[in-house]
ZABA-410240 format. One record per residue: residue number from 1; x, y, z of N, C-alpha, C in turn. Coordinates in pm, 1 decimal. Atoms other than C-alpha are relative to their C-alpha. Layout:
<atoms>
NUM:X:Y:Z:X:Y:Z:X:Y:Z .
...
</atoms>
This chain:
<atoms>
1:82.9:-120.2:0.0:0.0:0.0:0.0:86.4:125.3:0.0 .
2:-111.5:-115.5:-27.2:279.2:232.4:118.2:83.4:28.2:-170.9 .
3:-54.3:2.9:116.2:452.1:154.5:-230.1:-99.7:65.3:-125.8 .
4:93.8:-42.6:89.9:131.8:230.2:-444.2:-2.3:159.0:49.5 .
5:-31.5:-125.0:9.0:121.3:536.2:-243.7:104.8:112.5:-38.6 .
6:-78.9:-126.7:42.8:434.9:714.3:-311.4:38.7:-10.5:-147.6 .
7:-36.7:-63.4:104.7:435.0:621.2:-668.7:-84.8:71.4:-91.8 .
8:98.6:-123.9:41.6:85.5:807.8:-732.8:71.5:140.7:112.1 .
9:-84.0:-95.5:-37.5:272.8:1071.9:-502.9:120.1:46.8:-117.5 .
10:-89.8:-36.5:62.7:552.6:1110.7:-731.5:-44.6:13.0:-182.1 .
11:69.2:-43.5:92.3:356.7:1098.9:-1014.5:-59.8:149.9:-29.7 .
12:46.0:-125.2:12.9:171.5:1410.5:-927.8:89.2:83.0:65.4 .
13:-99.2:-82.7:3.1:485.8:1586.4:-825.0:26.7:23.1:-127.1 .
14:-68.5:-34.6:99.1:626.1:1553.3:-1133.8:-119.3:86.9:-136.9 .
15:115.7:-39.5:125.0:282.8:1628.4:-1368.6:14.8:182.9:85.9 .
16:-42.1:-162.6:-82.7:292.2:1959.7:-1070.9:132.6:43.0:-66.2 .
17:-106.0:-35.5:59.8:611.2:1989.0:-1208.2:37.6:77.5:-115.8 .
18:-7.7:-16.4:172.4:584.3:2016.8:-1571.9:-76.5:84.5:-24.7 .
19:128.3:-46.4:-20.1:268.3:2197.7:-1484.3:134.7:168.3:55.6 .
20:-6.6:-119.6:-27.8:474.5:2483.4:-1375.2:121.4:69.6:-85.6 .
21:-97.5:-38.4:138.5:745.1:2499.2:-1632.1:-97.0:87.4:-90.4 .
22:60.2:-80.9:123.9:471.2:2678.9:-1851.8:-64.1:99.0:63.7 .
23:28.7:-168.2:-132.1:338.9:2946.3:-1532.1:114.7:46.1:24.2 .
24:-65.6:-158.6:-47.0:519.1:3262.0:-1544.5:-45.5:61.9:44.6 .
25:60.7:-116.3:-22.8:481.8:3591.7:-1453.1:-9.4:26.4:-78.9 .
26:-9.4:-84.8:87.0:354.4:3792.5:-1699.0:-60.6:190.2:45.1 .
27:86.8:-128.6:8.0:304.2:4176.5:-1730.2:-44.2:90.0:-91.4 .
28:21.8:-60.6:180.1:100.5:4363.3:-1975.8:0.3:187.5:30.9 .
29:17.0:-150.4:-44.0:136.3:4695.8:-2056.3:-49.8:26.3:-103.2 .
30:87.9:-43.2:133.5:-77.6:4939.9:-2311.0:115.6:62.7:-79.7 .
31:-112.7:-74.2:80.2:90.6:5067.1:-2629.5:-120.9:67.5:-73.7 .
32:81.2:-81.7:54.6:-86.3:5275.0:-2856.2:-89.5:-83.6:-131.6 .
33:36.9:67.1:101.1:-171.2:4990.0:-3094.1:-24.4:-121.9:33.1 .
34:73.7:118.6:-50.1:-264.4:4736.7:-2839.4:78.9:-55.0:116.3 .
35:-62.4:89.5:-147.5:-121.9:4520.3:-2521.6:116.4:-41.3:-18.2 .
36:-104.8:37.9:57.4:218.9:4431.6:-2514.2:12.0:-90.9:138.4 .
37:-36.4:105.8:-122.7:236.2:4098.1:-2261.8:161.6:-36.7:1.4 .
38:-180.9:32.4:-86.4:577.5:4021.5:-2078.3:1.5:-100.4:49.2 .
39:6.6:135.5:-96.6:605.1:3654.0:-2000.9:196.3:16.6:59.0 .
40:-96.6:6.6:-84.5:922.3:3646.3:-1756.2:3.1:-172.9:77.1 .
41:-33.0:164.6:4.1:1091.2:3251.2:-1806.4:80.4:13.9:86.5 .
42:-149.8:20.2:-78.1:1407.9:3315.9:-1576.3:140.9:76.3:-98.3 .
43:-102.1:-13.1:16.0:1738.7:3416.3:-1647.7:7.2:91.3:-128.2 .
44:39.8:-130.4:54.9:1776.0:3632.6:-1958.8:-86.1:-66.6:-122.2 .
45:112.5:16.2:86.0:1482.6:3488.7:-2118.1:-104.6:-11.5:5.2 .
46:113.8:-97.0:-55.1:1155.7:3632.4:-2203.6:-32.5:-38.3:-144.4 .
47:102.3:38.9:76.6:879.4:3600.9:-2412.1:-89.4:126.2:-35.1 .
48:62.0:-76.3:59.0:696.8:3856.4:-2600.6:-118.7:-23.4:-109.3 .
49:194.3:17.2:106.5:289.1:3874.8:-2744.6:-18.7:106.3:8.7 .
50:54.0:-150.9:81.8:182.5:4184.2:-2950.9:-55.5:-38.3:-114.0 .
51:64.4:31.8:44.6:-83.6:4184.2:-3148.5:7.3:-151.6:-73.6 .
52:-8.9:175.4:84.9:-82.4:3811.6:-3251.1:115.8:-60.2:-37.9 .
53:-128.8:47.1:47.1:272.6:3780.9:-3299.5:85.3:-80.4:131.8 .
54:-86.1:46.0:-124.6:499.6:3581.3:-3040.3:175.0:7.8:-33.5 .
55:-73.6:-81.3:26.7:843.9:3700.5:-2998.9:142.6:-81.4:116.3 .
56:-148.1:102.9:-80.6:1122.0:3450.4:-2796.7:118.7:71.8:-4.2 .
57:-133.6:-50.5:-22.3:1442.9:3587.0:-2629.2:95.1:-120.9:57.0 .
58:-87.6:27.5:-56.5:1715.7:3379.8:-2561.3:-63.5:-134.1:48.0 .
59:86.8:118.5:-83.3:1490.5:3044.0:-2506.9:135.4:-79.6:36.0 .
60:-133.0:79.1:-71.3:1660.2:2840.2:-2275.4:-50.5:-149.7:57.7 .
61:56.8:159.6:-3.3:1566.7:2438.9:-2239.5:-3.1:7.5:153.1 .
62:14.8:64.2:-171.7:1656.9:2415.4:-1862.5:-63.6:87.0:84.4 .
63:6.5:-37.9:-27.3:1439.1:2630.1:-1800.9:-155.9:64.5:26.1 .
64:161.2:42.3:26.5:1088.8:2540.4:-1948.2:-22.7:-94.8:-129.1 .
65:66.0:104.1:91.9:913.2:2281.6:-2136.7:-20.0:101.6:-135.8 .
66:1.6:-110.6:97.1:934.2:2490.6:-2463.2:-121.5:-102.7:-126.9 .
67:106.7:69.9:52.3:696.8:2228.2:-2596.6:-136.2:22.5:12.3 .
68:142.0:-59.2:-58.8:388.5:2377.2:-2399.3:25.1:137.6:-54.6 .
69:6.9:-194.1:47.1:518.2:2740.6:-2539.8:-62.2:19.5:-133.7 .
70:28.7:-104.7:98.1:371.2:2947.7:-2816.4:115.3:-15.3:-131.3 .
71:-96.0:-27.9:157.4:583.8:2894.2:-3187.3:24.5:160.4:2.6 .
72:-35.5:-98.8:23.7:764.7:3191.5:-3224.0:-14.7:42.9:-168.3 .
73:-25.5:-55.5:174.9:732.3:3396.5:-3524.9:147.7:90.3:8.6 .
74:-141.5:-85.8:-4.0:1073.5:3625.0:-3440.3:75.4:-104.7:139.5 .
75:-83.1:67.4:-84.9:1363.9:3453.2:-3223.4:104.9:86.4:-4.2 .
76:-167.0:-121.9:-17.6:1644.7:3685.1:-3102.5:102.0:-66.9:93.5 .
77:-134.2:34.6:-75.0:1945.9:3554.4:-2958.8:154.1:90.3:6.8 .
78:-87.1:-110.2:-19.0:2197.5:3782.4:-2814.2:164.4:-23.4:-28.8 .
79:-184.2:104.6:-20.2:2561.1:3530.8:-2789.9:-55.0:-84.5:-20.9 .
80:29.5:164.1:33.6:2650.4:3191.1:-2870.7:37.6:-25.7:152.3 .
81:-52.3:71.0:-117.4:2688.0:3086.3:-2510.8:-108.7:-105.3:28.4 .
82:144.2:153.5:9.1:2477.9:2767.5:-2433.0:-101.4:38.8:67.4 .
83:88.5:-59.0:-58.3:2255.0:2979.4:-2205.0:-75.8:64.6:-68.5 .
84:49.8:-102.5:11.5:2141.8:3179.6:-2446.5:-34.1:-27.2:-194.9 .
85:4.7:55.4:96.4:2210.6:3012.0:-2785.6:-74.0:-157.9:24.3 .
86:44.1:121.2:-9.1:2006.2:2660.4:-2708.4:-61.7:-68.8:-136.3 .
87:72.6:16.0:136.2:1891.8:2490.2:-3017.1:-131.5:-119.4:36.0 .
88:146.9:43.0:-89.8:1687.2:2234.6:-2813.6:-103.3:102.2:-8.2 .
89:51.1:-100.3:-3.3:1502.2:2521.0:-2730.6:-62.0:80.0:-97.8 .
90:10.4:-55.7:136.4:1502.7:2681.2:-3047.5:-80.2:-124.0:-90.6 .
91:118.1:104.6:85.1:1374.5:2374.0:-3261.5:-124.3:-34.0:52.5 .
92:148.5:11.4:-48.3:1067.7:2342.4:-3004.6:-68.6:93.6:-17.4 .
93:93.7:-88.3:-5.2:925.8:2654.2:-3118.6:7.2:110.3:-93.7 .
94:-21.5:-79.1:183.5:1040.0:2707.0:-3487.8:-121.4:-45.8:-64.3 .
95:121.4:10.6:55.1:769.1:2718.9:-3703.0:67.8:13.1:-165.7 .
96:-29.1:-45.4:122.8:807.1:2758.2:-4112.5:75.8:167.3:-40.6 .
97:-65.7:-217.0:36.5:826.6:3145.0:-4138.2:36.5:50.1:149.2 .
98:-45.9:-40.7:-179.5:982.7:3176.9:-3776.7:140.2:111.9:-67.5 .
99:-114.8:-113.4:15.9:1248.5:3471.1:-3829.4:107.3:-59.4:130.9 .
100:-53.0:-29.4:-121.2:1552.2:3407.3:-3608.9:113.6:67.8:-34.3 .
101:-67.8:-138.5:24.3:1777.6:3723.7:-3546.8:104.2:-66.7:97.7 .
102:-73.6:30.1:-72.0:2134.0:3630.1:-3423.0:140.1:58.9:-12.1 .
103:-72.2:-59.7:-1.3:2503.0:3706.8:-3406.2:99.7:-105.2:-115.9 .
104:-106.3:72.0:91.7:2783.3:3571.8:-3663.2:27.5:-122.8:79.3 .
105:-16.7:126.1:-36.7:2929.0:3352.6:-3389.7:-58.9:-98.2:38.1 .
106:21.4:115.6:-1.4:2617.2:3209.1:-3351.1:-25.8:-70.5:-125.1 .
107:31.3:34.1:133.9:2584.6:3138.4:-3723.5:135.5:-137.3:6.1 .
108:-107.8:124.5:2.7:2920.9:2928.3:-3660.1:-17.5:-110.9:72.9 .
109:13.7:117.3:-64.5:2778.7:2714.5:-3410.1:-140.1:-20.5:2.7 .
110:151.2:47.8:21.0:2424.9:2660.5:-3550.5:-8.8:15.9:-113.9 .
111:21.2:-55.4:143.1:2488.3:2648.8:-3901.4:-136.7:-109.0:-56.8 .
112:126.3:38.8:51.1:2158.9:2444.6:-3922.3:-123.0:69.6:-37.8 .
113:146.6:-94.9:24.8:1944.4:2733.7:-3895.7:-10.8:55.5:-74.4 .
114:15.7:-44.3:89.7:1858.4:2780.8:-4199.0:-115.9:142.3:-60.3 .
115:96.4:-166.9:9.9:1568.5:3110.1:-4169.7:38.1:91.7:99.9 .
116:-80.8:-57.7:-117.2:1853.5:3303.3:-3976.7:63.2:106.9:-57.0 .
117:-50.5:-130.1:28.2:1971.8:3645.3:-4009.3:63.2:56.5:121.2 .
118:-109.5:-46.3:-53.3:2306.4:3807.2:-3882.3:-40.2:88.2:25.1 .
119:-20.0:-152.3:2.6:2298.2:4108.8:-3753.8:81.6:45.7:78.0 .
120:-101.5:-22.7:-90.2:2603.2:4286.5:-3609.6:-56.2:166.0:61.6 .
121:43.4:-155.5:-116.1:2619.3:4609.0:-3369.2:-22.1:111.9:-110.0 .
122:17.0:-127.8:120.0:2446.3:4928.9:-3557.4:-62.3:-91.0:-91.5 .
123:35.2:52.4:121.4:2267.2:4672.4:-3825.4:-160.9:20.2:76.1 .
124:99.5:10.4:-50.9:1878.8:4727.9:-3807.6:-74.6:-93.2:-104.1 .
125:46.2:79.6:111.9:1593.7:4532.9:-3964.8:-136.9:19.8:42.7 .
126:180.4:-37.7:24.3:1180.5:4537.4:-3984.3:-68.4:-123.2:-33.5 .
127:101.9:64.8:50.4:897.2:4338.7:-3975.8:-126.8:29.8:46.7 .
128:167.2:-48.3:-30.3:530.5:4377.5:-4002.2:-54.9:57.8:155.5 .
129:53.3:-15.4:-167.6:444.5:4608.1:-3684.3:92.8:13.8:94.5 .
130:-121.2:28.1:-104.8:816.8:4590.3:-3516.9:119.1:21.8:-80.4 .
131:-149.0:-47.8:-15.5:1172.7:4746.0:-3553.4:49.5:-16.1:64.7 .
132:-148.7:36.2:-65.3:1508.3:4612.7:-3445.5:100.5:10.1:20.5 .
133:-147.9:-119.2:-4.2:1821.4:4812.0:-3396.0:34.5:-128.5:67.4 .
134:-115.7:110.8:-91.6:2095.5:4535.2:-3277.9:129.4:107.4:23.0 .
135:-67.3:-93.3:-76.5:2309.8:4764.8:-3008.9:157.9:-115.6:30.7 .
136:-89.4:80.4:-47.9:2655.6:4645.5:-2887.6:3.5:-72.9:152.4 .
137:7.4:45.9:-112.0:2698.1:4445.0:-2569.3:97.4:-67.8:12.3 .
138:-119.8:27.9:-51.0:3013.6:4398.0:-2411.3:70.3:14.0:182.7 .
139:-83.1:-20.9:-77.6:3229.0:4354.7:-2129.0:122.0:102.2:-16.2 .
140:-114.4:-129.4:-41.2:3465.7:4688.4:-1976.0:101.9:-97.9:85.5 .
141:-104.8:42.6:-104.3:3609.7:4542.5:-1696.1:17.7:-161.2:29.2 .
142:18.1:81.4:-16.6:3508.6:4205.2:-1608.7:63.3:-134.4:-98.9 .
143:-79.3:112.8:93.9:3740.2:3901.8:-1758.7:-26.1:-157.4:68.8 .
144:26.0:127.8:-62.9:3780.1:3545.8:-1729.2:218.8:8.2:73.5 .
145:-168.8:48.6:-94.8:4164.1:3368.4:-1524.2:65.2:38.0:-124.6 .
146:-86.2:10.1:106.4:4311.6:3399.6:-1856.1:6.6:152.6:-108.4 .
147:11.7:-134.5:74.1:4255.0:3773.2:-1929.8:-75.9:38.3:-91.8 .
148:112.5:-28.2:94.2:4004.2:3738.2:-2186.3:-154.3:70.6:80.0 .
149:181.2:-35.1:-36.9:3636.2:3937.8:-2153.8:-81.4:-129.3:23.6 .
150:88.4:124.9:30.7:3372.5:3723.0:-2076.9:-75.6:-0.1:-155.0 .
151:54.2:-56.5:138.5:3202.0:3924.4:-2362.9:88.3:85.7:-82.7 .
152:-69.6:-121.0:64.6:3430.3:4101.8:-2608.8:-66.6:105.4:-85.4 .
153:58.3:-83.3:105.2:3321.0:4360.8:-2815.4:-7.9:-4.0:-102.2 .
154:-34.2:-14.1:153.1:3215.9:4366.1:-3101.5:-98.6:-173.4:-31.8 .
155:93.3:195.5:3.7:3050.2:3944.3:-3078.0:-129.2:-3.9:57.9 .
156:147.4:-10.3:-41.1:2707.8:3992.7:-2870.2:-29.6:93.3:-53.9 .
157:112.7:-62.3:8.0:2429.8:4179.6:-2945.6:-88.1:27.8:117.9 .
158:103.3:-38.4:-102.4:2178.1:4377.1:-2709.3:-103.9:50.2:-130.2 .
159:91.2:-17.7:118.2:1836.7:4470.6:-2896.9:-108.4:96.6:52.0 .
160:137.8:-72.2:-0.8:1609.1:4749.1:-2939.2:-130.0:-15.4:-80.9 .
161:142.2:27.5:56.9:1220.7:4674.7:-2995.4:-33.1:123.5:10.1 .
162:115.3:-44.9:4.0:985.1:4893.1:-3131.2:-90.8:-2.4:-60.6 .
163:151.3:93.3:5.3:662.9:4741.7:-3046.7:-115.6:82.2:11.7 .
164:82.2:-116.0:-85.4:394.3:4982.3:-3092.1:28.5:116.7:26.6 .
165:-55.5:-146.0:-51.0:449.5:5331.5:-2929.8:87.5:-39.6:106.4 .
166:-87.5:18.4:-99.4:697.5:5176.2:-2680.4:154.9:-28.2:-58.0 .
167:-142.4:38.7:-22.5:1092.6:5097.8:-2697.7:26.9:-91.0:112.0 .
168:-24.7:109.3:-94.4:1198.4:4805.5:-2513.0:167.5:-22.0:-72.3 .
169:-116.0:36.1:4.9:1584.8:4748.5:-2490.4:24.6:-109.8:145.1 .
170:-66.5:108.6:-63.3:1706.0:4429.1:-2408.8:188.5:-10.0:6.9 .
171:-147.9:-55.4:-13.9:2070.5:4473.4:-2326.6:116.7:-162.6:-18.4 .
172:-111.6:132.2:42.6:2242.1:4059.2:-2331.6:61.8:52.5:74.9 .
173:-23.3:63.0:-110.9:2471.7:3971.0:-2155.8:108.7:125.8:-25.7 .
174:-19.7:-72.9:-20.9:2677.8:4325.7:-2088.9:44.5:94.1:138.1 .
175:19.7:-91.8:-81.8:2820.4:4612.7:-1907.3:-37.0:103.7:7.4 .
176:49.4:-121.1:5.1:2757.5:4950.4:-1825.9:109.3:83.5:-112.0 .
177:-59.1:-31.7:104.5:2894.0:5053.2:-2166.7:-18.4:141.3:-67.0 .
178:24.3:-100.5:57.5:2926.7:5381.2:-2335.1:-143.6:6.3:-105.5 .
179:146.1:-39.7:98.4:2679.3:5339.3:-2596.5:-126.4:-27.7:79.1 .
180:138.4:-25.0:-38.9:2416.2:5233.8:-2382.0:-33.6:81.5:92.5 .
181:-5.7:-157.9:-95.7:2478.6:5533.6:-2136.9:-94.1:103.2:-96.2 .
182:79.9:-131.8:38.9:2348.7:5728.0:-2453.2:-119.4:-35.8:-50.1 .
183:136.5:30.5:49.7:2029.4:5571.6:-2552.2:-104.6:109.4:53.2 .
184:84.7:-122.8:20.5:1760.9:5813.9:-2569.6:-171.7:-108.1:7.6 .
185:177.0:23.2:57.1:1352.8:5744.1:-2484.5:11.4:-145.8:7.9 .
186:-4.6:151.0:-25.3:1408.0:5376.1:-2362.1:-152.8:23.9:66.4 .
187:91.8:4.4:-59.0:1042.0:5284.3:-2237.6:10.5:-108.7:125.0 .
188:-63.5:117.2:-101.0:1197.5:4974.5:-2103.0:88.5:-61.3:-7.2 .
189:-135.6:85.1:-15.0:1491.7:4794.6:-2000.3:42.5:-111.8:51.9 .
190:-23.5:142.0:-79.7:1603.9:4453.6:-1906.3:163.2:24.4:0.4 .
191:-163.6:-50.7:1.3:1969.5:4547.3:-1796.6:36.8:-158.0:127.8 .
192:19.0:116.1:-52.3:2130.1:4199.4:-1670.0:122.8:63.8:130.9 .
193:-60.8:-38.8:-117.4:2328.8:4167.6:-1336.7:40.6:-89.4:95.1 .
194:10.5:115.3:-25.8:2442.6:3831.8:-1324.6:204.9:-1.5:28.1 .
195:-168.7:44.5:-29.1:2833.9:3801.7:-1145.4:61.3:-112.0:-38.9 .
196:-66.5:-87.9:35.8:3097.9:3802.4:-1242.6:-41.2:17.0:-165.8 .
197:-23.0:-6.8:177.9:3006.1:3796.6:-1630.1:-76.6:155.2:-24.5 .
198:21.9:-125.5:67.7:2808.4:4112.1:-1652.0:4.2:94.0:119.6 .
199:26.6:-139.1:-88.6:2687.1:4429.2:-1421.4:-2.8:-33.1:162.1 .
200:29.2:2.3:-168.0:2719.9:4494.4:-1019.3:-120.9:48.5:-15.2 .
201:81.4:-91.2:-64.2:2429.8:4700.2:-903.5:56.2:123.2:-36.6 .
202:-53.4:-167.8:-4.1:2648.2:5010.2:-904.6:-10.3:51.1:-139.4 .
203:-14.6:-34.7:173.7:2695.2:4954.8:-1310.6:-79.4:10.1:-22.8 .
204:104.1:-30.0:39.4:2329.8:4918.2:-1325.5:-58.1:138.5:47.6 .
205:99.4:-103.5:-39.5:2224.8:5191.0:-1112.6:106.7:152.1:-143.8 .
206:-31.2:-113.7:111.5:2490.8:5415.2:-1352.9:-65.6:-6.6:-123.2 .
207:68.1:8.9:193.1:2340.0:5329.0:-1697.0:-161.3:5.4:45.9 .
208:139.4:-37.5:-47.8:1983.2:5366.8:-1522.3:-7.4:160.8:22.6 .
209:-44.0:-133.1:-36.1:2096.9:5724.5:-1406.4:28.4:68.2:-129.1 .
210:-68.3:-65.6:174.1:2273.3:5766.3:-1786.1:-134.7:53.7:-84.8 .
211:29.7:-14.9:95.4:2026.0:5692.0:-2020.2:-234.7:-14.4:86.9 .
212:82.9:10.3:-78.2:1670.2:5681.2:-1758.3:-142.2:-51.2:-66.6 .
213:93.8:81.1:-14.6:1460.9:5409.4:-1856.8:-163.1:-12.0:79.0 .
214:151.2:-9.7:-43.9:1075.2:5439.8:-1803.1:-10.7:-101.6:123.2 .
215:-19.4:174.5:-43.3:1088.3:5052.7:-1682.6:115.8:-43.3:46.8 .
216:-149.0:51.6:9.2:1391.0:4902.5:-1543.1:-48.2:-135.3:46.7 .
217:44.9:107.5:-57.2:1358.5:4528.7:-1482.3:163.4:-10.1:12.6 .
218:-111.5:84.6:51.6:1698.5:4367.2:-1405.1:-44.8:-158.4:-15.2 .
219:4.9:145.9:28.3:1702.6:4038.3:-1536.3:145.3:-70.9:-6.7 .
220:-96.5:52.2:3.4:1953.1:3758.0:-1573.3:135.4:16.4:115.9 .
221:-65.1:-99.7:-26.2:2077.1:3881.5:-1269.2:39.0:-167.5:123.1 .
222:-70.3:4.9:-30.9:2161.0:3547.8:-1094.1:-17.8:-39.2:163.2 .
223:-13.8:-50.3:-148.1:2232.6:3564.1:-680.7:49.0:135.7:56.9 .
224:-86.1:-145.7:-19.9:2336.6:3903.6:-710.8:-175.3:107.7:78.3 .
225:93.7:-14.2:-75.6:2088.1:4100.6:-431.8:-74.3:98.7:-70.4 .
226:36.3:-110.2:92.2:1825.7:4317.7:-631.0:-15.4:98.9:44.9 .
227:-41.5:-108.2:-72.8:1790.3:4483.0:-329.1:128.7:132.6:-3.7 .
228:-95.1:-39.0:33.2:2084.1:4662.0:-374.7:-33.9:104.6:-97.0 .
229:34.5:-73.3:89.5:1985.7:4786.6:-676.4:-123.9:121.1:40.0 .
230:97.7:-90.6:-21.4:1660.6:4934.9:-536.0:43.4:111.9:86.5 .
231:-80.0:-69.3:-97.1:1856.6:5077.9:-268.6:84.5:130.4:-100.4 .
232:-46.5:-170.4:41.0:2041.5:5319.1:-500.1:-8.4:51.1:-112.7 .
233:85.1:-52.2:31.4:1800.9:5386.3:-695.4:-98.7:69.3:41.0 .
234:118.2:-47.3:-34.2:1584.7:5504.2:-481.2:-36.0:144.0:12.9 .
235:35.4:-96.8:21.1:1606.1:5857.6:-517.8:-63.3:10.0:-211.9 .
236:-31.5:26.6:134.7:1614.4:5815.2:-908.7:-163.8:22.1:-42.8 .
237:111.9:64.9:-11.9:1217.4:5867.2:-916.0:-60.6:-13.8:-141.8 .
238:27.4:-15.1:147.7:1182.4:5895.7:-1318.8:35.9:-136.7:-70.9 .
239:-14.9:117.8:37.0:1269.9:5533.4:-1338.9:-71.5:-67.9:134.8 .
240:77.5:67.4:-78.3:1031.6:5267.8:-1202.5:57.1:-140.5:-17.8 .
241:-42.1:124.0:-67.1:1212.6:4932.5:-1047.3:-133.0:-102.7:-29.1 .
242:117.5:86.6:-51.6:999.4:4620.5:-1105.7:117.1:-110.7:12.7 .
243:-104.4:147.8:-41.8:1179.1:4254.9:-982.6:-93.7:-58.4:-49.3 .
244:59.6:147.5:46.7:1067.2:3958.5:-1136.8:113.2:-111.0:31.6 .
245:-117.3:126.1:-4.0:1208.0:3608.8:-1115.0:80.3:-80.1:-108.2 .
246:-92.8:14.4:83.3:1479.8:3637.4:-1303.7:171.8:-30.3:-21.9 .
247:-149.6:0.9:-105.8:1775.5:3487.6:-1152.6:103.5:-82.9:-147.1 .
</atoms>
């Protein structure tokens, strides 16, 4: 009896399980041409619905059943790092006319994806309803034991949406970098803050201070305390802090 019980017990753990791989948070906000929903997966990946279109960042396998998700019609990937480049991930939620927007080096280590478009820093591009400026995203200070960046310049991508009457900049995996100090009229920002590979708090609260983001979410940020961040921000009142679970 004891045996029958724990393996209907473990049964409905695991169906609970799988069952929550596809509950996020989401948040919607108005644009001038309709709702722009924010599903928030973890780490620096995120999910985007505007008017009927679905819009995948950075899908990441360990991180949801990408089988219960929404087919993307646009796929943006910022680096080839396995966090962020997944092709698992990516083949559960390619469709025929799926657009995916990526960087050269990941063209070298996914040369399967055949409906894939490069785009390097400064290259923009368009589709029905949505504009894409691909920004630079790099490591200043932060290296690996062997002196190399984690991110060099010039190889990731960060990305500006505009969805609607809004701007949404997604920043990849980055620091507090000159060019994005000067961005202008950000509505929103996902600025990451994940040690040691990208931003402290202090780098975020400067490029929040620089370029003053309507929205600031940090994402991808990690064990790094967000507190922190709210903390010195908190005079800052022209930028509005939201946390999600985005570690």
């Amino acid at each position: 009896m004891k045996r029958i019980f724990l393996l209907i017990f473990f049964i409905n753990f695991m169906n609970n399980h799988m069952e929550a791989q596809t509950d996020f948070k989401t948040d919607t906000l108005k644009t001038k041409k309709g709702d722009l929903e924010i599903t928030f997966i973890g780490h620096g990946t995120l999910l985007f619905q505007f008017d009927g279109k679905i819009i995948h960042v950075d899908p990441f396998s360990k991180l949801a059943d990408y089988s219960k998700l929404p087919k993307a019609d646009l796929i943006l990937i910022t680096h080839n790092h396995g966090d962020h480049l997944d092709l698992q991930a990516i083949n559960a939620i390619i469709k025929d006319s799926t657009q995916i927007i990526f960087t050269e080096t990941c063209k070298e280590n996914a040369t399967e994806l055949k409906n894939a478009l490069v785009m390097k820093n400064g290259d923009k591009a368009e589709m029905p309803g949505l504009k894409i400026d691909a920004v630079p995203a790099y490591n200043l200070i932060h290296k690996r034991n062997n002196g190399d960046f984690y991110h060099p310049k010039g190889v990731g991508n960060g990305y500006i949406l505009t969805i609607g009457s809004k701007k949404i900049y997604i920043a990849g995996d980055t620091e507090n970098i000159p060019e994005m100090k000067k961005l202008k009229k950000i509505d929103i920002a996902f600025l990451p803050m994940n040690l040691p590979y990208t931003m402290t708090p202090e780098m975020v609260a400067d490029a929040a201070k620089a370029f003053k983001p309507k929205i600031l979410y940090p994402y991808h940020f990690g064990e790094t305390d967000t507190n922190k961040l709210v903390e010195l921000l908190q005079d800052e009142k022209s930028v509005e802090i939201r946390i999600r679970n985005m570690k």
